[in-house]
N, C-alpha and C positions, 0 to 999 in steps of 0.2 A: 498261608502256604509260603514256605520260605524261598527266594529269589535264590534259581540256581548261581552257581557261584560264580563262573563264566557272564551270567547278566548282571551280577554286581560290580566287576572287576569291567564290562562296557558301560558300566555307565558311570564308573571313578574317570574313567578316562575321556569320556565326553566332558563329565563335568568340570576336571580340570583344564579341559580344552576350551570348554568354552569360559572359564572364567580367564583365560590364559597365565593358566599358573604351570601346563604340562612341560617338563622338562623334554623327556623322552621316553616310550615306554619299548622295550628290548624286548622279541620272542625269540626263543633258546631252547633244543631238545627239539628239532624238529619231526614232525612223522613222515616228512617227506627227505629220505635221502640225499638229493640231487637240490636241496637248501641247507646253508648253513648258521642264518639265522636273519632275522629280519627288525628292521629298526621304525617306531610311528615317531614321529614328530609334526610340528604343529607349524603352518605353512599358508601364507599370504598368494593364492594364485587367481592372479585377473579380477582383486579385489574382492575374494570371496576367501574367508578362512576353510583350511581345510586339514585335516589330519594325511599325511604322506608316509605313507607304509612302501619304504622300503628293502625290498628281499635281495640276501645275498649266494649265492648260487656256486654249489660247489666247482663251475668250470670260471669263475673268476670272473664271472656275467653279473649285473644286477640291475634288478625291476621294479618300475615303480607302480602304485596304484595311489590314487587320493580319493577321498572321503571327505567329501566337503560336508562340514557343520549345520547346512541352512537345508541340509538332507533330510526327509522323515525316516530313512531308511542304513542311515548312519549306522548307530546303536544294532542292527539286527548284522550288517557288516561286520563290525568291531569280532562281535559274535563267533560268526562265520569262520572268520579269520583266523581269530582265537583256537579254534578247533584242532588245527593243524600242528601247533605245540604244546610240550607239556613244561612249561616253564616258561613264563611271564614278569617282568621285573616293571613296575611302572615309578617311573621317576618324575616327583612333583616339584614345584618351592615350598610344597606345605608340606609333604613327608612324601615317605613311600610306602609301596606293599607290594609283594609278591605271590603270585597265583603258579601255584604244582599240582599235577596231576601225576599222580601214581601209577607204574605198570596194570595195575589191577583197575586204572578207572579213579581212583577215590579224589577228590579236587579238595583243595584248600586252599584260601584267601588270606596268606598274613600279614597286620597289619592294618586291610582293609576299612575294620570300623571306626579306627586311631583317623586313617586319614578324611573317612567319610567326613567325622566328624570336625577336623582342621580344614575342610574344603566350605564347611559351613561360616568357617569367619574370614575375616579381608584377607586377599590375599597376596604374596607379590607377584606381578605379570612379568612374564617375560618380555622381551624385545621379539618378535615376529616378521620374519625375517622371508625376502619372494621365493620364488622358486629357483631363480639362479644364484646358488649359493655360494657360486666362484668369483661373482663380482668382490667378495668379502676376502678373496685370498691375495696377497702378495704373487702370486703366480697363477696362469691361468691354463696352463699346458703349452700356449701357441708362442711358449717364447722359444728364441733358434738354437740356446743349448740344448733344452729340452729335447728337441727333432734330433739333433747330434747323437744326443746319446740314446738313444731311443727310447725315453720314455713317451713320446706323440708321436703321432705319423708324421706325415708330409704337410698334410693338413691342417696342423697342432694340435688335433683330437689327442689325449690322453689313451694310450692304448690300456683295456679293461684291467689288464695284468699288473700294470702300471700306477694304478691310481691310488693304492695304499702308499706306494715312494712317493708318489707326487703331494699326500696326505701330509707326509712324515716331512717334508723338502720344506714344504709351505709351514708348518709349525716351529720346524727349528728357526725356518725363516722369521719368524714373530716373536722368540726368545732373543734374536740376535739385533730385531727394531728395539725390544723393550732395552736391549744394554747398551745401544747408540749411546745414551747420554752419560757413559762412564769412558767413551771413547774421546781421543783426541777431535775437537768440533771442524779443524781444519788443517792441513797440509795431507801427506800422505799416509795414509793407513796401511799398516804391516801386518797381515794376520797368517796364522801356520794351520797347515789340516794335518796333523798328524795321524801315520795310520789311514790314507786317506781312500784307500781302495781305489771304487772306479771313479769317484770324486764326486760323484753329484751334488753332495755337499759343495762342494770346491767351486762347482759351476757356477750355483747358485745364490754361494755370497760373493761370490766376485760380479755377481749380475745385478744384485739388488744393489750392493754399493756402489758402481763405474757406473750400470746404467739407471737404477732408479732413483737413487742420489745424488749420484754427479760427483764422485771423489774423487781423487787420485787412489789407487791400493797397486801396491807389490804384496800378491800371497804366492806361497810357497806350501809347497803340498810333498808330503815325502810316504811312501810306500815301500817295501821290499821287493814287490813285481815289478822287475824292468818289463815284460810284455806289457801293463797295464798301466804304467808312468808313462811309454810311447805314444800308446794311444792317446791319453788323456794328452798330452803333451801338442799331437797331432790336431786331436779335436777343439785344444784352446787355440791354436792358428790358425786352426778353417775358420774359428769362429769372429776374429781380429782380436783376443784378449793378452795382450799383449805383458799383462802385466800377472798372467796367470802364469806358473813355475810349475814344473815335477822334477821332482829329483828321487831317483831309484838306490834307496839305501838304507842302513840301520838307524833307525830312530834314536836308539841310546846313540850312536855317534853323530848325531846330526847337529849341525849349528847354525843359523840364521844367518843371512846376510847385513839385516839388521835386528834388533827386538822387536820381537813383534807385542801388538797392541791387544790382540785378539790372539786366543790358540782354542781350535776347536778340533773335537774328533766323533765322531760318527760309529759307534763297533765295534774301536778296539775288542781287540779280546783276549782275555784275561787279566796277567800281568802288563799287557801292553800297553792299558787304560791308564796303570799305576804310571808306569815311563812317559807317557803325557803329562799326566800332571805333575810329575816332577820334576820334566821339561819345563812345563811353564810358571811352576814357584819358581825357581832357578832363574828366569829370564827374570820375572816380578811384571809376567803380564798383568795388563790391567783386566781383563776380561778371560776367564775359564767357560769354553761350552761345553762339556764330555757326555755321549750314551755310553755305558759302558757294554760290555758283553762277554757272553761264557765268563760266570764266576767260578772258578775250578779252584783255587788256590789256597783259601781259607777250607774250601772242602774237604782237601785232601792234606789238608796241617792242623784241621782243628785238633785241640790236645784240651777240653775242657770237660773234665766230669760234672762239674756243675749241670752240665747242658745236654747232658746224654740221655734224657727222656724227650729232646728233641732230635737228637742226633742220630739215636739208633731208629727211627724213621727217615728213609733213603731220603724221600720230597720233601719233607719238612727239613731236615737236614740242608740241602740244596736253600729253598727258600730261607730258610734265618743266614745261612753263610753270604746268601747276595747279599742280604739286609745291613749284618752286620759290616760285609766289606764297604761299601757304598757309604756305610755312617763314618768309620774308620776313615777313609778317602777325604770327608769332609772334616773330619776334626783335624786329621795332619794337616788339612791347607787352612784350615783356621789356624791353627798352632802357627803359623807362618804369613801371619795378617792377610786373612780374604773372608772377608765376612759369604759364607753358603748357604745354598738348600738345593733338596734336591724336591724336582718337579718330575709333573706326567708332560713325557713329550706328544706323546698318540695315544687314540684308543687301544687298550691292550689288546681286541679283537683284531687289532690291523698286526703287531708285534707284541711278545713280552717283554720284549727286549724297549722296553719304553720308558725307564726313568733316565732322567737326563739330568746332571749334577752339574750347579750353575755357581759361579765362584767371581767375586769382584776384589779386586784389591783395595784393603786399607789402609796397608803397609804398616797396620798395628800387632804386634806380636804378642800372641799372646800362651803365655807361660801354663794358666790354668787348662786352658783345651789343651797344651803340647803332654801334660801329666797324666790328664785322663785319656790321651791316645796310649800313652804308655800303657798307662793299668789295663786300660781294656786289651790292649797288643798280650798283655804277659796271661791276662785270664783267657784268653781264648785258645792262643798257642801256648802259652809254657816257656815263654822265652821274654830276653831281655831285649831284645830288637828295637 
């Protein structure tokens, strides 16, 4: 009798967990409206392994359940649980598979026997990690910008609403430890937030550098909102940072008080992403951090027939015009000595707005990327630019 497909797919997921190979396993297509999708991962609590099924909840709530391993009653959970969606993605070190269930009921396992079979030989474990999973961030909600600007209470609780920024805050914050070591190692650090909105970015490297490093930094933060440069302006003197700046004006007109070392931006959007980085080739930052956002501009100049079997699809259209600007982005700053890549800043469940395009200076220029920005600039648009 063949093992419904649901008790296959609990017990890949057992089985990776217990050899501790499971990465993560995502349920997706909820039946329950008032969820928006829920995450298993694999969890060290009170020195008992446990699989931690967490649910995320369309009022911006989320709940946890665990399944501890040493359970006879695991596997019929898993089950249980399962039920509830129709789209299961489980993520190993040994492969993956994913499990659909069709409007009509019909279930299938892909992949499934690929990985049955790879969970049979050695495998690699992951690092297993407690239940508080905040001890592992660079922030932890209770620091006093944080309270400032309301992403915590009073308290330093992380208000629920809030925990995707405080997500997103703490990751940029780990792209910006990994480029420490192309920074100046001592005197004062100059870094710009261009485009900086309500600044949290702003806050927060100016927090991990003065207070969890111990540096000197002058940053300078430039926005077009005079309401929102005040504020922020405001909330860096309540907070004693003294060496934090706003200034309310156009970014194309804007000029440093000195070069800065760092130039990061958070959002920009559109062209405004471009005017950063062209800011900071111009100055010959050492460090480029940019999200970019709303790619509108290649969408609305593409001129390539080449590419019109993806173009006359609206979405698809849309997604190759990011794709391509983003790569474009990177070979002009290549062209212009900065060795790039562009990385995932978040889970794209938290934003899509989640690739983050990282740039170091080499100050080596190089002529072959500046050519093929060219060619690709004339095949997409039609122009000489």
């Amino acid at each position: 009798m063949d093992i419904p497909v649901k008790n296959s797919l609990a017990e890949l997921v057992l089985r990776s967990a217990t050899l501790g190979a499971l990465k993560k396993a995502v349920f997706s297509k909820p039946q329950d409206k008032t969820l928006i999708r829920a995450i298993c991962t694999l969890r060290l609590i009170n020195g008992r392994r446990a699989l931690q099924l967490e649910s995320f909840h369309t009022d911006n709530k989320a709940t946890h359940k665990n399944l501890f391993l040493d359970d006879a009653s695991v596997s019929s959970e898993i089950v249980s649980f399962a039920e509830g969606f129709s789209q299961i993605n489980l993520l190993t070190t040994s492969g993956d598979c994913e499990y659909r269930r069709s409007s009509s009921g019909k279930e299938i396992l892909l992949g499934g026997d690929k990985l049955g079979r790879a969970l049979r030989s050695p495998v690699e474990r992951i690092d297993i990690t407690g239940n508080n999973r905040e001890k592992n961030r660079i922030l932890n909600g209770s620091e006093p910008f944080l309270i400032e600007l309301g992403v915590s209470d009073k308290s330093g609780r992380p208000h629920d609403k809030k925990l995707p920024k405080l997500r997103q805050i703490n990751r940029f914050l780990e792209y910006v430890r990994d480029a420490e070591k192309h920074l100046p190692s001592s005197g004062t650090l100059t870094i710009c937030d261009l485009c900086c909105g309500k600044s949290y970015l702003s806050f927060a490297i100016y927090h991990y550098f003065t207070v969890i490093k111990k540096r000197e930094v002058e940053m300078y933060c430039v926005d077009l909102k005079d309401d929102v440069m005040r504020f922020c302006a405001n909330a860096a003197e309540s907070l004693g940072f003294s060496g934090l700046h706003f200034t309310s004006g156009d970014v194309s007109a804007y000029q440093p008080e000195r070069m800065p070392d760092m130039v990061v931006s958070l959002h920009a959007c559109d062209t405004a992403t471009d005017l950063v980085l062209d800011k900071a080739a111009d100055w010959r930052t050492k460090v480029v951090l940019s999200t970019p956002c709303c790619h509108h501009e290649l969408n609305h100049n593409l001129n390539c027939p080449a590419v019109s079997f993806i173009a006359e699809h609206s979405m698809l259209r849309q997604k190759f015009c990011d794709a391509a600007t983003d790569a474009l982005r990177l070979k002009k700053l290549q062209s212009v000595g900065y060795s790039v890549e562009a990385v995932e800043l978040v889970d794209p469940d938290d934003t899509p707005k989640n690739i983050l395009l990282r740039a170091v200076l080499t100050g080596k220029e190089n002529k072959a990327a500046l050519e093929e920005y060219l060619a690709v600039r004339r095949f997409l648009y039609g122009d000489d630019k």
